[in-house]
C-alpha positions as CSV (number, residue, x, y, z in Angstrom):
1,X,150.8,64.3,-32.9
2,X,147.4,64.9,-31.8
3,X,145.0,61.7,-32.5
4,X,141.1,61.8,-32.6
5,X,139.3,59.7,-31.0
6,X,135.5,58.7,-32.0
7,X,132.9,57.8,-29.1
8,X,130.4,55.7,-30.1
9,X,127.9,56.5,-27.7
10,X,128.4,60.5,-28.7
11,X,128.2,59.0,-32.2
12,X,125.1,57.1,-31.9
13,X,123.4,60.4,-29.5
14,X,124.4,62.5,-33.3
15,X,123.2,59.8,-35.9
16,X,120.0,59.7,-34.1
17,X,120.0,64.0,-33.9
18,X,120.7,63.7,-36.9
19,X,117.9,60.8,-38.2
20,X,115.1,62.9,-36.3
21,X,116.2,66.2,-38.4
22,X,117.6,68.1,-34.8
23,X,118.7,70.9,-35.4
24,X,123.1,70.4,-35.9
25,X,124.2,72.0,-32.3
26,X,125.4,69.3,-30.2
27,X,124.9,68.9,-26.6
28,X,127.1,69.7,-23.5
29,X,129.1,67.4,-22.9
30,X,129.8,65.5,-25.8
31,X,132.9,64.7,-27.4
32,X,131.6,67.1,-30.5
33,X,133.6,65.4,-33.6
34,X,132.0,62.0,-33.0
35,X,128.7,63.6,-32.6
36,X,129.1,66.0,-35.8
37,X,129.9,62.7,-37.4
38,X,127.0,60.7,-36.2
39,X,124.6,63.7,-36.6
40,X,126.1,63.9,-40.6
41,X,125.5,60.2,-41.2
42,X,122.4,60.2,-39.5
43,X,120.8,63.3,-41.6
44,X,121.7,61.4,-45.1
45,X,119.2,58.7,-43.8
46,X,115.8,59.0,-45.8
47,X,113.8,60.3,-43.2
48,X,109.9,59.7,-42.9
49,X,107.9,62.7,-42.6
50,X,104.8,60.9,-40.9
51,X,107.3,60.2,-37.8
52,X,107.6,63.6,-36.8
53,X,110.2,65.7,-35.5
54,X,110.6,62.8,-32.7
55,X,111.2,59.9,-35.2
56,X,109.0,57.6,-33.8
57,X,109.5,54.2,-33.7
58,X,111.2,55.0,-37.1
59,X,115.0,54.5,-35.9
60,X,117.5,52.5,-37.7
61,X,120.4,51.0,-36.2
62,X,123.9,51.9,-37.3
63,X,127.2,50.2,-37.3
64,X,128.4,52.9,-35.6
65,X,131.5,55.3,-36.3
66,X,134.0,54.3,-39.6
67,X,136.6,54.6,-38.3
C-alpha cells in the first residue's frame, strides 16, 4: 500500500502561497500534496487587501499539516 507523506516545510511554503493569494502552481521541487494542502488552508485565511500581493508583515502562523 502506497502511504503519503506530508512535509511540513512544503506545507508551510503552500499555506503561506496560499495566505498571499499566489497563484495555486507549486514550485519545483516540492513534495506537491503537502504543498496543495498548505496552499488550500492557507487561501481560506481572511486575507488583508492593504498587504498586497506580498502579504506583508501580515502572516499568521499555522500548526502546520493535520495529519
Amino acid at each position: 500500500m502506497n502511504e503519503l507523506k506530508l512535509t511540513e516545510e512544503d506545507w508551510q511554503a503552500g499555506f503561506d502561497a496560499g495566505r498571499r493569494r499566489e497563484p495555486d502552481t507549486p514550485p519545483q521541487g516540492v513534495e506537491v500534496m503537502s504543498w496543495i494542502s498548505g496552499y488550500i488552508e492557507g487561501k481560506a485565511q481572511p486575507w488583508n487587501p492593504a498587504a498586497g500581493s506580498q502579504g506583508g508583515g501580515d502572516h499568521i502562523e499555522s500548526d502546520g499539516p493535520r495529519c
